[in-house]
C-alpha positions as CSV (number, residue, x, y, z in Angstrom):
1,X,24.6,170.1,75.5
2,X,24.0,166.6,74.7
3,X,26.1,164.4,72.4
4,X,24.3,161.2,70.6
5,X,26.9,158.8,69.2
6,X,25.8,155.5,68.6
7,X,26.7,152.4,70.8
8,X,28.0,149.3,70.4
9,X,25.4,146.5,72.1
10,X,27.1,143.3,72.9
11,X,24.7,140.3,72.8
12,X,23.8,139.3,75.9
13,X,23.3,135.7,77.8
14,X,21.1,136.0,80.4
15,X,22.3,134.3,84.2
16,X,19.1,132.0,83.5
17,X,21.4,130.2,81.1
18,X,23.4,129.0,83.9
19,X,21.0,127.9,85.5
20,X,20.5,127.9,90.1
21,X,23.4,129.7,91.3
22,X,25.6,127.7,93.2
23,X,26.0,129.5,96.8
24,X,28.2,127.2,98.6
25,X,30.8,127.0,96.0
26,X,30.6,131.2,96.3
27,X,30.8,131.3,99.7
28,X,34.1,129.1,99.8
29,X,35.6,131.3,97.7
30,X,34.2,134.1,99.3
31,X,36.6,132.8,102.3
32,X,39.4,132.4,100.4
33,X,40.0,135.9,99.1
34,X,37.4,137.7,101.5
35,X,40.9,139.6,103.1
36,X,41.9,140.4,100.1
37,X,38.7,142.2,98.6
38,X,38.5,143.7,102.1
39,X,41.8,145.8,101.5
40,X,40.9,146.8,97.9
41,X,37.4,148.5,99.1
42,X,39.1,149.3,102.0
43,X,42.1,151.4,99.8
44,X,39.0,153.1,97.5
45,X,36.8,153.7,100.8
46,X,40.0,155.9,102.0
47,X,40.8,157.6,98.7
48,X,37.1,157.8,97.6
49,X,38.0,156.4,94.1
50,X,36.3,153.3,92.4
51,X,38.1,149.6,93.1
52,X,41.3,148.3,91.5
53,X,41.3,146.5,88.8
54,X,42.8,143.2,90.8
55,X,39.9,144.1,93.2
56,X,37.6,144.0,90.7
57,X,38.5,140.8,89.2
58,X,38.8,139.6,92.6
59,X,35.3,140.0,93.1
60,X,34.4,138.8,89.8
61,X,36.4,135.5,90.3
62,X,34.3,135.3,93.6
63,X,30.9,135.8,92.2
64,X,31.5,133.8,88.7
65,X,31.9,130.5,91.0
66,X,28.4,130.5,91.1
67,X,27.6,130.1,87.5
68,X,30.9,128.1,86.9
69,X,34.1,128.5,84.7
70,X,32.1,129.3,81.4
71,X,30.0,132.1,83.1
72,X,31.0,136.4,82.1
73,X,31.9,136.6,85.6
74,X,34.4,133.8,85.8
75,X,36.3,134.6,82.2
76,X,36.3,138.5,83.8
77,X,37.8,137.5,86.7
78,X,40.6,135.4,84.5
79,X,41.4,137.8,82.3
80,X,40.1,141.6,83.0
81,X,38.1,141.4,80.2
82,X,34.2,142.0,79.3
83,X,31.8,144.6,79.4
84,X,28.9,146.0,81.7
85,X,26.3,144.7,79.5
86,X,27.2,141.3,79.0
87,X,28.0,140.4,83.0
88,X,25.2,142.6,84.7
89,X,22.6,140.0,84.7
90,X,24.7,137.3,86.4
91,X,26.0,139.6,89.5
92,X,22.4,141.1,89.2
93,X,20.8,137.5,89.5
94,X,22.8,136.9,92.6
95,X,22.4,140.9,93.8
96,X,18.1,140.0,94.2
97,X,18.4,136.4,95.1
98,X,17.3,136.5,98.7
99,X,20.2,134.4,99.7
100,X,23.0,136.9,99.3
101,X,23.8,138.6,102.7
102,X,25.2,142.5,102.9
103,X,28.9,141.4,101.9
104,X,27.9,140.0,98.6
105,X,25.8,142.9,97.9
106,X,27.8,145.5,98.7
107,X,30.9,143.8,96.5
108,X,28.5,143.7,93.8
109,X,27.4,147.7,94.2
110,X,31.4,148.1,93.9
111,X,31.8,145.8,91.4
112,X,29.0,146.8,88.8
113,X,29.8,151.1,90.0
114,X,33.6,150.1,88.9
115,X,31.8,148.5,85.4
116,X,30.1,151.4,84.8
117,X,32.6,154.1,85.7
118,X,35.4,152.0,83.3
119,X,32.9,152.3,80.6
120,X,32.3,156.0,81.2
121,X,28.6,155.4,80.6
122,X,27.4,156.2,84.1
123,X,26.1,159.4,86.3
124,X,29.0,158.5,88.6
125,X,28.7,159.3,92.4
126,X,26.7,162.0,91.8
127,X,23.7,160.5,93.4
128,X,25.5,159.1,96.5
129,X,27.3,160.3,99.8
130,X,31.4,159.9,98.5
131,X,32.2,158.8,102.5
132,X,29.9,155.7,101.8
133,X,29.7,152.7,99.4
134,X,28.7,153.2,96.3
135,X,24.6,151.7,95.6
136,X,23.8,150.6,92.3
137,X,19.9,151.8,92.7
138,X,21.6,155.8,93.4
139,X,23.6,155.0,90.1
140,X,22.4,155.9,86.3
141,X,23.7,154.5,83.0
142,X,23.4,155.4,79.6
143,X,21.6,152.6,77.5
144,X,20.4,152.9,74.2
145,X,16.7,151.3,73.7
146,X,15.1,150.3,70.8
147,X,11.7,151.7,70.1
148,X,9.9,151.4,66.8
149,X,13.0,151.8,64.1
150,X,15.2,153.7,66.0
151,X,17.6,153.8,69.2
152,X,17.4,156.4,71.9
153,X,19.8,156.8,74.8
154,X,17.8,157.2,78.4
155,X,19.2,156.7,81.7
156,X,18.4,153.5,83.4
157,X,18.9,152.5,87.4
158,X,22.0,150.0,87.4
159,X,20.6,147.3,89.2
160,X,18.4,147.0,86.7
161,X,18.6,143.6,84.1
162,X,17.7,143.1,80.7
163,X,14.1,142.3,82.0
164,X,13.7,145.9,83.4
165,X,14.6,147.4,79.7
166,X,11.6,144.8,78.4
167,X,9.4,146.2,80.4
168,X,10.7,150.0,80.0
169,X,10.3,149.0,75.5
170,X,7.1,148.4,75.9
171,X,6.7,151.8,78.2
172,X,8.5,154.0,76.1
173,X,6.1,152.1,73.1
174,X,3.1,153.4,74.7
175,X,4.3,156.7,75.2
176,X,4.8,157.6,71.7
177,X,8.6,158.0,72.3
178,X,9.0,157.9,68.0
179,X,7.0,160.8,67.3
180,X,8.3,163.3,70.7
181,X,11.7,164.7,70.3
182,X,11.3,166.8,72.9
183,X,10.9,163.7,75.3
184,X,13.5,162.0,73.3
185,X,15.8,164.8,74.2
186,X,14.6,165.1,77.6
187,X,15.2,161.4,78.6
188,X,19.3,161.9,76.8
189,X,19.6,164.5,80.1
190,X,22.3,162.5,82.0
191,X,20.5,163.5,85.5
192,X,17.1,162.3,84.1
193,X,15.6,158.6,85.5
194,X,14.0,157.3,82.8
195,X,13.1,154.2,85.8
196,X,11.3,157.6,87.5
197,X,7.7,156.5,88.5
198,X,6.1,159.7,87.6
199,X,8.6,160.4,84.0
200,X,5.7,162.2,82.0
201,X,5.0,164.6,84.6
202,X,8.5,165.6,85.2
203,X,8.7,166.0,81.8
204,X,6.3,168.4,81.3
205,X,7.1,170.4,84.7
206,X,10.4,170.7,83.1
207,X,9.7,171.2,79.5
208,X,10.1,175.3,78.3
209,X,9.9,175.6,74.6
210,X,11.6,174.2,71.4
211,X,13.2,176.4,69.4
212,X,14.8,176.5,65.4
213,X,18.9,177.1,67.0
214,X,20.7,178.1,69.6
215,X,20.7,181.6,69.0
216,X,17.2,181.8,68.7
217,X,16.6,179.8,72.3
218,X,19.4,182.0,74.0
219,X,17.8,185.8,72.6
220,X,14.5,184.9,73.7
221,X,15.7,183.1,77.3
222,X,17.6,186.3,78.1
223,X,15.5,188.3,76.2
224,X,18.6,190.1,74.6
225,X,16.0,192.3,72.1
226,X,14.5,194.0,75.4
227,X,18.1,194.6,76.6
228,X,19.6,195.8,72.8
229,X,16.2,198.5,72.5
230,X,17.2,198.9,76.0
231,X,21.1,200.3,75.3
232,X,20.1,201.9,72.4
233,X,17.5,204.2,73.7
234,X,20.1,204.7,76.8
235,X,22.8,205.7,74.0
236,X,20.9,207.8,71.5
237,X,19.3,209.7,74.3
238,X,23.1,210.7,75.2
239,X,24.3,211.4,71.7
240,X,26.7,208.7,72.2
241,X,27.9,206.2,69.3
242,X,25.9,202.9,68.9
243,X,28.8,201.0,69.8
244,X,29.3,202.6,73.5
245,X,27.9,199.8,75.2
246,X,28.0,196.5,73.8
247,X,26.5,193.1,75.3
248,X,28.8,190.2,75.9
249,X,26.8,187.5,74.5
250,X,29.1,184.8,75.7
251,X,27.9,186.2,79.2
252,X,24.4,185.9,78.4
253,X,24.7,182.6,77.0
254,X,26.9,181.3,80.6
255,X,23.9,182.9,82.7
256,X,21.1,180.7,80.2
257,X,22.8,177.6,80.6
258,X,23.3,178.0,84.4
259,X,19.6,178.4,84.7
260,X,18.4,175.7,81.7
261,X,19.7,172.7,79.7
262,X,19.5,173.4,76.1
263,X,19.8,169.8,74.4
264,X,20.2,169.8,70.5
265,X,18.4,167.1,69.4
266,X,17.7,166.5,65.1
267,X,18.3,169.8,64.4
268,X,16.4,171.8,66.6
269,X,17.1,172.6,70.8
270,X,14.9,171.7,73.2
271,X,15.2,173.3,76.5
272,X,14.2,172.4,79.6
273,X,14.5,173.8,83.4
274,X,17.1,172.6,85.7
């Protein structure tokens, strides 16, 4: 089952504001605290967690010299504080320019996969091998998009910026996202990429039936009625009491939702194959 809870979305400044990252000032603080970073990854690498906190703000510190003191990445790295959404574009800008070598990236992938994981908005390591650092491209985050007059959640790659959810608007615009809840509830499946080339027709491969409850999706998905005629006819042939046999329907409804994810979405449930 799905829950849909609204949000909060924290106005964003993109790293354009900053203008050209600065790269030597990064690197020399890069240096500086390159040892100390080292032994944080190197602590979550052996206890296949997600960075410290000091390791996080380490790298933040680190990165955030490229923008300067006023940058997201700087004030994080000061005082522990700020949110995915309002410091992914800056380590994002520096995570696609073509000067940042593997170190930088891959204290980035830990840096944004801690973000995410703090947040509790992400797939988690899910997608990834646990004996290897994380990748922010193997990593999906809950986002909630605006299309027409509403908000939807979907499940967006994490190295993707604001740009990417522009683009995926516009998408989501053209597919008629408004009037389909059963793709609205398909794209809330926390598994589901909504940055998937080929979205529609993984949709519709994995699309069953809607149905008016739970109940109702359950009976039919079992098909409970053929089993009840079945266990009566069994018990009437033998004189037996109706009640001889009975089905556990908590049972049935265990062996549904091991085979199909039932998402209630406005009022109805959607179900879809696994």
């Amino acid at each position: 089952m799905n829950e849909h809870e609204p949000r909060p979305t924290p106005e964003l400044r993109p790293a354009s504001d900053w203008g050209e990252p600065d790269w030597r000032r990064l690197d020399v603080a890069r240096r500086r605290f390159i040892d100390r970073i080292a032994e944080g990854v190197g602590q979550a690498m052996l206890g296949s967690t997600e960075i410290d906190d000091g390791t996080a703000r380490c790298i933040a510190h680190v990165l955030g010299r490229a923008y300067g003191r006023e940058s997201a990445l700087a004030d994080f790295g000061r005082t522990g504080e700020g949110q995915y959404l309002s410091l992914r574009d800056e380590y994002l800008n520096l995570y696609g320019d073509e000067r940042a070598d593997a170190v930088t990236k891959e204290w980035i992938d830990w840096f944004g996969t801690y973000l995410v994981t703090r947040e509790n908005t992400g797939t988690g390591r899910r997608f990834m091998n646990e004996h290897l650092p994380p990748k922010l491209d193997q990593l999906l985050v809950r986002t909630s998009i605006p299309v027409g007059d509403e908000r939807y959640d979907v499940n967006v790659p994490a190295d993707w910026h604001s740009g990417n959810e522009d683009d995926l608007i516009e998408l989501l615009t053209t597919l008629q996202l408004p009037e389909d809840e059963a793709l609205q509830a398909f794209l809330s499946l926390p598994d589901v990429s909504v940055g998937t080339d080929d979205i529609m027709e993984s949709f519709h491969e994995s699309f069953v039936r809607t149905y008016t409850d739970l109940v109702e999706a359950v009976r039919d998905l079992s098909d409970v009625d053929s089993l009840e005629l079945a266990l009566y006819e069994a018990t009437e042939s033998r004189l037996l009491p109706d009640n001889t046999v009975q089905i556990d329907y908590s049972v049935v409804e265990d062996h549904v939702l091991e085979a199909y994810n039932l998402v209630e979405w406005k009022g109805r449930v959607h179900v879809f194959t696994k």
